[in-house]
C-alpha positions in Angstrom: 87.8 -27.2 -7.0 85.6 -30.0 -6.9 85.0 -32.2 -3.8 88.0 -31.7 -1.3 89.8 -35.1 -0.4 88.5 -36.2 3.2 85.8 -33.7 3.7 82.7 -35.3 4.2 79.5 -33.9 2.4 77.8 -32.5 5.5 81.3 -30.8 6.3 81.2 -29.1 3.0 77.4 -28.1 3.4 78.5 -26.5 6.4 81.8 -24.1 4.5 79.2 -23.1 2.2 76.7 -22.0 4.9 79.5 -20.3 6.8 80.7 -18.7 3.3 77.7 -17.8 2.6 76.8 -16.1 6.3 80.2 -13.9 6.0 79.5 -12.8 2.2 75.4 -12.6 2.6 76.1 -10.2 5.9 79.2 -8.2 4.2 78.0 -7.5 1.0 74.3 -7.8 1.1 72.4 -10.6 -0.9 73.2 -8.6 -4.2 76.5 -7.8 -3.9 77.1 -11.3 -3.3 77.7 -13.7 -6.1 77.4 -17.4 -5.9 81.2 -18.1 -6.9 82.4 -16.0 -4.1 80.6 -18.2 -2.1 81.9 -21.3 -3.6 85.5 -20.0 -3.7 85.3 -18.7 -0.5 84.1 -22.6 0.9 87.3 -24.1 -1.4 84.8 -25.9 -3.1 83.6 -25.7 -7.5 80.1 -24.0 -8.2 79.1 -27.3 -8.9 79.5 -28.4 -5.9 77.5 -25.5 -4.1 74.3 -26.6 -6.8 74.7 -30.2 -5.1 73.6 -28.9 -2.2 71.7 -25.9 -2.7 69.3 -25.4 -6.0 69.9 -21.7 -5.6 71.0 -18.5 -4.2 68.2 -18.2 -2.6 67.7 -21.5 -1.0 71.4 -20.7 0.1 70.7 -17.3 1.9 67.7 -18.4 3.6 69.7 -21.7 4.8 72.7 -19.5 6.2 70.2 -17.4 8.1 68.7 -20.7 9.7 72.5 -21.8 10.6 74.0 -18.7 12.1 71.5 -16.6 12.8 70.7 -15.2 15.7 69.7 -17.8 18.4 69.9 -16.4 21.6 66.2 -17.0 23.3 66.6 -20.9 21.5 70.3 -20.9 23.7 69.1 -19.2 26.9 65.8 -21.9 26.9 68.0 -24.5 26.2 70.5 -23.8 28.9 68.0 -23.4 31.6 64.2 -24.9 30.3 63.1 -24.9 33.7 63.3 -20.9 34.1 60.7 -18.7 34.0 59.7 -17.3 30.2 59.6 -14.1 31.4 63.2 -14.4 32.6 64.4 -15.4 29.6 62.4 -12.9 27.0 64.3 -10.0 29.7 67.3 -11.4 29.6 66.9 -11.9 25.7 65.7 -8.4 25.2 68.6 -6.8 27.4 70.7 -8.2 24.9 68.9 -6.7 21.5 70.2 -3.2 21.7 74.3 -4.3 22.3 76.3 -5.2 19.0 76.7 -7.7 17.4 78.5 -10.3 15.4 78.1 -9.3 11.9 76.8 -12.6 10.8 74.1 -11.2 13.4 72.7 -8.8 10.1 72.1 -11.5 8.4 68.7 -11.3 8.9 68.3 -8.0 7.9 70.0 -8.6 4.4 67.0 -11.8 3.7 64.3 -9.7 4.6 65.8 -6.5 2.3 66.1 -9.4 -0.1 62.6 -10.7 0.3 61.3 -7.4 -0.4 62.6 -7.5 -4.0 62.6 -11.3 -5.1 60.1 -13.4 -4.3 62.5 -16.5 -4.5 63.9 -15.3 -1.1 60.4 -14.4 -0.3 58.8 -17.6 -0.1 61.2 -19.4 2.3 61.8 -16.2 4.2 58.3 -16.7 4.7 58.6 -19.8 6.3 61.6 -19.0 8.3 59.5 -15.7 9.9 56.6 -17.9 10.1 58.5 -20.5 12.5 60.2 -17.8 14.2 56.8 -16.5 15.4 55.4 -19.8 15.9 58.2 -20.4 18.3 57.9 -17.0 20.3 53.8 -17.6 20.3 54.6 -21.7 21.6 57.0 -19.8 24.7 54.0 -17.0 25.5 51.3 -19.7 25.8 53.5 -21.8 28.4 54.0 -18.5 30.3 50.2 -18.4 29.9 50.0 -21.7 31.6 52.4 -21.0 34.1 50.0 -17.8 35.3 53.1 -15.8 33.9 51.5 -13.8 31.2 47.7 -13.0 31.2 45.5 -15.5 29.4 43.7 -12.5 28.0 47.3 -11.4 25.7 47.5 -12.7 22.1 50.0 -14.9 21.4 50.8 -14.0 18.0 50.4 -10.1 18.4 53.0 -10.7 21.5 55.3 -12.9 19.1 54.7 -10.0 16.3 55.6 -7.6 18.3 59.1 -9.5 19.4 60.0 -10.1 16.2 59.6 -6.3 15.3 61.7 -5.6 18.1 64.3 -8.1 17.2 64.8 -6.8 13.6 64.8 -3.5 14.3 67.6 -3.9 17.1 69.6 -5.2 13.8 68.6 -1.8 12.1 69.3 0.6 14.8 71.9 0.0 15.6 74.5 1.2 18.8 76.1 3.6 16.5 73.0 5.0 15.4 71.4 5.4 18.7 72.6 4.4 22.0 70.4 3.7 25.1 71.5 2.9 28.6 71.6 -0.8 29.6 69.7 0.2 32.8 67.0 2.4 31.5 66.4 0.0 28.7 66.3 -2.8 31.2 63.8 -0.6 33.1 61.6 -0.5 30.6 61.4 -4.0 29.8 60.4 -4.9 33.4 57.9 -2.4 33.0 56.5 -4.5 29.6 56.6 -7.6 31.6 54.7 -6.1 34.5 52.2 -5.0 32.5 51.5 -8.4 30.3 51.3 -10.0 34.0 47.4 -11.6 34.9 45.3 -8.6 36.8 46.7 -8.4 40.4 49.5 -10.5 39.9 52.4 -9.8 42.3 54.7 -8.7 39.0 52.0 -6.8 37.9 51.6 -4.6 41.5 55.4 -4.2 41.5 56.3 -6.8 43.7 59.0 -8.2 41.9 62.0 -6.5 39.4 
């Protein structure tokens, strides 16, 4: 299994990634070997190595492929909408299931924990995660959204945290109502709101 007749090379980067996604989120980053992936793609383990050094490289690239994107999507779709809008609408979503490529996330950091190959570019993923979710909190700063006086990165911390534990407990595990969850979050986003705001005195859900 070499190079597959009239598959281009970024085409077979992308079978590995999606390989690698299903086995990473499956079996965990252990369980998983590199030949399953390759198999798994229809492609040799020599031709994984041409495009990714190692296992780790390949976990961490999977994660930035199909992980989960949904704020990136929602701010896409509609970049003119409030930020606070779209971290609601993005947080309504965290508690629901989820694709299981969705876990993947959850597997790289486990794996991180216990090999600092994964660590160091898991590093950099979280890293630009957070830098992201800081760069939407200081536009809602500018747009009088968010008070000035909120930090950033503690806010983009704390989105993160809430993000990856969604992924840990999960619907199974413990269930909460769409409407009191959603509730709540309007009662977050009330609160981050500059002093005397109209969101902040309730005058908007």
């Amino acid at each position: 299994m070499g190079r597959i007749a009239g598959v281009t090379a970024a085409e077979t980067r992308e079978r590995l990634l999606r390989a690698a996604a299903d086995g990473f989120a499956q079996h965990g980053y252990d369980g998983t070997r590199v030949a399953d992936i390759a198999r798994a793609a229809g492609v040799s383990n020599g031709a994984l190595y041409a495009h990714f050094d190692s296992k780790a490289e390949l976990l961490v690239a999977a994660l930035r492929a199909h992980g989960r994107r949904l704020l990136d999507e929602l701010f896409a779709a509609e970049p003119d909408r409030p930020v606070t809008e779209l971290l609601l609408t993005a947080g309504r979503w965290l508690p629901r299931r989820r694709d299981v490529r969705e876990y993947l996330i959850v597997e790289a950091l486990v794996a991180a924990r216990r090999d600092e190959d994964v660590a160091r570019p898991m590093r950099d993923y979280v890293g630009e995660r957070g830098d992201r979710l800081a760069g939407l909190v200081r536009i809602a700063q500018a747009g009088n959204e968010f008070d000035a006086a909120v930090s950033p990165n503690a806010l983009a911390h704390l989105c993160l945290l809430l993000g990856v534990g969604s992924a840990l407990v999960t619907p199974d595990l413990h269930a909460v109502g769409d409407e009191e969850w959603s509730a709540l979050l309007a009662r977050i986003a009330a609160a981050l709101a500059p002093p005397g705001s109209t969101a902040q005195t309730g005058g908007t859900q």
